[in-house]
NULO-222493 format. One record per residue (C-alpha): x, y, z; residue in one letter. Coordinates in steps of 0.001 Angstrom, whole numbers, padded with zeros to 6 digits, always signed. Each point is the difference from the previous one (the first is absolute). Layout:
BEGIN
XYZA...
This chain:
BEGIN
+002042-063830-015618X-003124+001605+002604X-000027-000717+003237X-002790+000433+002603X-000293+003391+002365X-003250-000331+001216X+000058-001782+003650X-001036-003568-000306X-003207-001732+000832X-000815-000391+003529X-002653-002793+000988X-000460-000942+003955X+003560+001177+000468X+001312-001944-002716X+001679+001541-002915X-001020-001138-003270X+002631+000300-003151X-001690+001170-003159X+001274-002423-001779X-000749-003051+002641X+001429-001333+002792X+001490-002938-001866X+002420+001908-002470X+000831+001996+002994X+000806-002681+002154X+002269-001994-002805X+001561+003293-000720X+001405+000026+003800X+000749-003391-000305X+001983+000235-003103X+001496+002696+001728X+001393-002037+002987X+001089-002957-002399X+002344+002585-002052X+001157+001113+003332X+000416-003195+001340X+002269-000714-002859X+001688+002693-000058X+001295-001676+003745X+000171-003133-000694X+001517-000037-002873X+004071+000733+000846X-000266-003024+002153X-000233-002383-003080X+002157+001879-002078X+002770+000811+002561X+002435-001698-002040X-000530+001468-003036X-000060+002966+001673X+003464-000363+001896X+002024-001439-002949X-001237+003264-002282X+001461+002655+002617X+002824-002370+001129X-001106-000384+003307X-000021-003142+001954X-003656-001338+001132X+000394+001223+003978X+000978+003500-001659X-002442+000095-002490X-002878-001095+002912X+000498+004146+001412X-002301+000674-002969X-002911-001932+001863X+001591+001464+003490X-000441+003585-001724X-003687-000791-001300X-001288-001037+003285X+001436+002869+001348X-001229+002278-002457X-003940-001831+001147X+000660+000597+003700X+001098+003808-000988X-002399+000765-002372X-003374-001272+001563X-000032+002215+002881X+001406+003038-002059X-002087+000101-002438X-003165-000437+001230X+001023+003204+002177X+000447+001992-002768X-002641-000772-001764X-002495+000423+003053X-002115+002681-002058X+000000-001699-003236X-002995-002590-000944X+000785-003616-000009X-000285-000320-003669X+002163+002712-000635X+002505-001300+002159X-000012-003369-001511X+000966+001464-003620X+002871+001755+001606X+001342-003041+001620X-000265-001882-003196X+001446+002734-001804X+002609-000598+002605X+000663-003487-000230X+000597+000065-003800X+002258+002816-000232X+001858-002307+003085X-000092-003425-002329X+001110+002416-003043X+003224+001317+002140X+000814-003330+000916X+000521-000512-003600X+002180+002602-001434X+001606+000465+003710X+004337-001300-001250X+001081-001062+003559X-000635-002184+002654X-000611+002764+002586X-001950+001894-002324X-002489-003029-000689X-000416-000371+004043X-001060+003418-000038X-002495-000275-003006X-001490-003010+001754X-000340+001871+003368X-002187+002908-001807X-001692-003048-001502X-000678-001415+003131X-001782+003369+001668X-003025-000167-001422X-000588-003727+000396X-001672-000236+003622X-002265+003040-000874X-001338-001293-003158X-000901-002968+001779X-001452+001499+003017X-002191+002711-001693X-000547-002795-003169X-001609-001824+003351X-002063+002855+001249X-001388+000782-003623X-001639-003273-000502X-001178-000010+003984X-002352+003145-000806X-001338-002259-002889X-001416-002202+002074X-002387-000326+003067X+002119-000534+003392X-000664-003605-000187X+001934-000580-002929X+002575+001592+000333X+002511-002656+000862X-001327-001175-003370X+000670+003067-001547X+003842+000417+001631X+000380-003688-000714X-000672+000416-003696X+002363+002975-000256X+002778-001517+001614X-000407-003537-001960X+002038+001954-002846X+002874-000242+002200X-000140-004200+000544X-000665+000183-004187X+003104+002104-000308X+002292-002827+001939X-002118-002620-002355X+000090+001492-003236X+001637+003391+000332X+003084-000871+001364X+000814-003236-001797X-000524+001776-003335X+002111+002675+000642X+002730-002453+001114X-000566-001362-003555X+000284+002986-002158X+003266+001277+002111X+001807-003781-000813X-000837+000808-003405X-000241+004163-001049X+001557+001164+003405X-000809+001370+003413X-000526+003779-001293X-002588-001734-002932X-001943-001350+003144X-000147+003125+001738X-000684+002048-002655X-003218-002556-000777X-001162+000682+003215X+000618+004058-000174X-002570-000474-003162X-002444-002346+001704X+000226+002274+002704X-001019+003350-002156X-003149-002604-000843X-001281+000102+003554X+000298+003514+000210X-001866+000423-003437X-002698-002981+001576X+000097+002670+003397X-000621+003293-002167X-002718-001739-001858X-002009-002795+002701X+000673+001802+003559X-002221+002912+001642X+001083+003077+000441X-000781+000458+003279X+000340+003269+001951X+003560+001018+001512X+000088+001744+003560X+001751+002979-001040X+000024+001043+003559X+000861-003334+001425X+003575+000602+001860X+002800-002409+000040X+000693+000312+003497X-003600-000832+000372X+000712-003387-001800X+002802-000627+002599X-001669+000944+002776X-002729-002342-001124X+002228-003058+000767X+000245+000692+003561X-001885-003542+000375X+001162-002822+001788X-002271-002354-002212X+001536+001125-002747X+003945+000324+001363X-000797-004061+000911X-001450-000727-003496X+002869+001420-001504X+002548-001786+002370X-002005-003415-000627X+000870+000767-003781X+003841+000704+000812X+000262-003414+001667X-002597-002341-001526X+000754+000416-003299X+003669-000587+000709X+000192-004075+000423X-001220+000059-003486X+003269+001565-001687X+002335-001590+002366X-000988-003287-002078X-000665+001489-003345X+003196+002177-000146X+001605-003997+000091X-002322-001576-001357X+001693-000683-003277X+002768-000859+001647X-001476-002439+002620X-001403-002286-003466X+003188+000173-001713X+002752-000853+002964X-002598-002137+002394X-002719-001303-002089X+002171-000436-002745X-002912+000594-002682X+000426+000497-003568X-000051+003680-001926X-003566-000246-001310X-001342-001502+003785X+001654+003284+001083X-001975+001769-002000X-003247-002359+001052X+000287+000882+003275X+000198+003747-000126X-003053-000412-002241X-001540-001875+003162X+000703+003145+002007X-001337+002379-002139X-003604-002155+000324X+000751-000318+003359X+000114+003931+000698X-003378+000078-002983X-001674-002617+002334X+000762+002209+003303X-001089+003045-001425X-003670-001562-001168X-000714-002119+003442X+001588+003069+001955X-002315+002314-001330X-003143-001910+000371X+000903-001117+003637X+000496+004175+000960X-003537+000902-001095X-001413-002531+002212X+002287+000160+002851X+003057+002233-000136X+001851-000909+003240X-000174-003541-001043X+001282+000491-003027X+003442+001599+001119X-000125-002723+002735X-000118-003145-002098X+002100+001583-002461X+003142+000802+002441X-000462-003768+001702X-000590-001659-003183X+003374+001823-001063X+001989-001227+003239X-001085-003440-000416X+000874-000470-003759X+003629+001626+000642X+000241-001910+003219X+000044-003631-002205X+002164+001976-002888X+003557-001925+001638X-001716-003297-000225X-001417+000322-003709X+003369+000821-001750X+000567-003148-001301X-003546-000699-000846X-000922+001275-003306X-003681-000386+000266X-000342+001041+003703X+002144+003022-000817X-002450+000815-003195X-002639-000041+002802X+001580+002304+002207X+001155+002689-002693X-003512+000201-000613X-001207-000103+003356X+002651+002937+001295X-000965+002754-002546X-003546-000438-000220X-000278+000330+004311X+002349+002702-000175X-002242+001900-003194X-002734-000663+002513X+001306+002338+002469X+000345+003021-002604X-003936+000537-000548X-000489-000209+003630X+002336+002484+000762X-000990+002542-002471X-003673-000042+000519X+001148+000125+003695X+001688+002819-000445X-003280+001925-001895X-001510-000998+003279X+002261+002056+002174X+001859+002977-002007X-002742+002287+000380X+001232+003081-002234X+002714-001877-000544X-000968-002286-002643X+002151+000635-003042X+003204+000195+002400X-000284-003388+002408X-001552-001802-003313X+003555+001019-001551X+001990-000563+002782X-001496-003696+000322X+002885-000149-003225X+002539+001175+001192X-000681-003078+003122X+000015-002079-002637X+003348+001184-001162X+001305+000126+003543X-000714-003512+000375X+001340-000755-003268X+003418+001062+001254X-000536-001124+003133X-000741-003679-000977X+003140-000149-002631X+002195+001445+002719X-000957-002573+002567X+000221-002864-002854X+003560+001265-000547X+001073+000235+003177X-001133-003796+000637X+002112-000995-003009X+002816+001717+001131X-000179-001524+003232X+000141-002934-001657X-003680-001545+001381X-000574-001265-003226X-003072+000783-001967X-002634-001727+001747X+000579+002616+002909X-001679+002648-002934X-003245-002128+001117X+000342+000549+003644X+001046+003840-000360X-002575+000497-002348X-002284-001624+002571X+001145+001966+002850X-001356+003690-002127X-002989-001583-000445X-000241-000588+003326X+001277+003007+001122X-002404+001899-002297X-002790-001788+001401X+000853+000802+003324X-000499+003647-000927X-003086-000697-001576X-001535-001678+002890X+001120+002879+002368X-001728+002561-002197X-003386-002299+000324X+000594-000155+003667X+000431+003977+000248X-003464+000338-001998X-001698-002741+002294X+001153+001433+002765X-001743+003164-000192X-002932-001258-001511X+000426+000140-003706X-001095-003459-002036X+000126+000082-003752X-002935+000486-002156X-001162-001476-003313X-003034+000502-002161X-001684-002587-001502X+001675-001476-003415X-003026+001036-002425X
């Protein structure tokens, strides 16, 4: 196995793998889909999961708690401590992270001991992303680079449409520790696809990881980050129940169940496509539409739960606004950071991950109040709108003191 030393091609600004663009960019993108699986995954196979350690489901759900926690930890961390090394470099060491974490998880004999396999699993996650994000940015001129981010961070919508589904399969039938160790080997294969496909670009040995911190003292960025936090949340108040909400309200069949998540997967695929193309012509509007899109198709959630096909509609609809909002955010973000690039791009994660909790808390505090599952639609709503609040402050900030955004012509 040879890998590359010599610093990659540089046209225009533009780096240009030796191998081409193309088996770079599907090598980060495979990357994010064993990733994404790697997250998505213990929600389909909680059961499995649960009766093999004893545990009951809510128990077994602190594995999840412990991942996300692991993201939200991890993301700013690391990227700190790896301020001097390249982003390539740092890539292979998060990968090489994330499989040792999926390979603990496996031989790891109790409960507690799997939660803390899955939270070193979970540290490199929002970093991988982030930098994975940045990489295929400097591939491509500025104009396309919500393309580029968009096309990275697809792999994640595959892994809820593919990824996740599958590994739900192979736990019902070879076990939960088969599953993750297929996804500690798949993700060895990205890092191979990294060694061999990505530049080896040159590391700022003298770059200083207080510098990286000190970097972030941005307001644009600090509101980006909080639009993440909240925005994203309305999402996984109604997908944490979402199974649920079929089964007990819509009263679907098994295999519809499985229909509909199938639905959301395409709907986050969808998102991440349109979202992508709408930032490189207009970035602003793309967050926009994509947070008010969200709070109207949660708003109507309530009234579609006993309406198969309307509800089909809407578990597309909710996803793919939501995805929307993650392209706009990140490119935002590249906008903003300054020399901060690798940490706020990684931090945009562990926002996600924030509002991942976030939205599941609020969804089970409604249940527990006993507002009944169409109030998931209207709490859900209420983040949206909440994180488009944010966003339009942030605009407002930039307007007032003269700033307006600027694109370059779509070649």
């Amino acid at each position: 196995m040879t890998t590359e030393t010599a610093p990659p091609q540089v046209s225009n600004g533009i780096v240009v793998p030796h191998h081409g663009r193309t088996a770079a960019l599907l090598t980060l993108t495979f990357g994010t889909f064993v990733v994404g699986t790697g997250e998505f995954s213990i929600m389909g196979m909680l059961p499995e999961f649960a009766t093999s350690l004893g545990l009951s489901p809510a128990d077994a759900g602190y594995a999840i708690t412990a991942y996300a926690l692991g993201v939200v930890v991890g993301a700013p961390l690391i990227t700190i401590l790896g301020a001097r090394l390249s982003r390539r470099e740092l890539l292979l060491l998060l990968l090489l992270l994330f499989c040792f974490g999926n390979i603990l998880s496996i031989v790891m004999p109790s409960p507690g001991l799997v939660e803390v396999a899955r939270f070193i699993t979970g540290l490199p996650h929002g970093a991988l992303f982030g930098i994975s994000a940045l990489v295929a940015a400097s591939m491509v001129e500025r104009s396309r680079r919500g393309w580029a981010v968009g096309r990275i961070l697809s792999g994640i919508a595959i892994a809820t449409l593919i990824g996740a589904p599958f590994s739900t399969f192979a736990a019902d039938h070879m076990g939960w520790r088969v599953a993750y160790l297929m996804i500690a080997i798949l993700g060895f294969v990205v890092f191979l696809g990294v060694w061999r496909y990505i530049p080896a670009d040159r590391p700022n040995r003298s770059n200083s990881p207080l510098r990286e911190v000190t970097a972030l003292n941005n307001m644009q960025v600090l509101l980006t980050l909080l639009t993440a936090a909240i925005g994203f949340g309305g999402m996984f108040a109604i997908y944490t129940y979402l199974t649920s909400v079929l089964q007990d309200v819509t009263h679907v069949s098994e295999w519809l169940v499985m229909i509909f998540m199938v639905i959301w997967g395409l709907g986050m695929l969808a998102g991440a496509n349109v979202g992508a193309w709408i930032v490189d012509r207009n970035l602003d509007l793309a967050a926009i539409l994509a947070l008010a899109g969200s709070v109207v198709a949660m708003v109507v959630f309530p009234a579609l739960l006993h309406n198969t096909a309307g509800l089909m509609l809407d578990v597309f609809l909710i996803p793919a606004f939501v995805n929307a909002l993650g392209h706009a955010l990140q490119t935002r973000l590249m906008d903003f950071a300054g020399d901060a690039q690798t940490l706020a791009a990684s931090l945009n994660h562990s926002a996600f991950n924030i509002a991942n909790a976030l939205g599941a808390s609020l969804g089970s505090e409604l249940l527990a109040w006993h507002y009944g599952y169409g109030s998931l639609g209207m709490g859900g709503a209420l983040l949206s709108l909440g994180g488009l609040a944010v966003y339009l402050l942030a605009v407002a900030i930039l307007k007032k003191r003269g700033v307006t955004e600027v694109r370059e012509p779509i070649s």
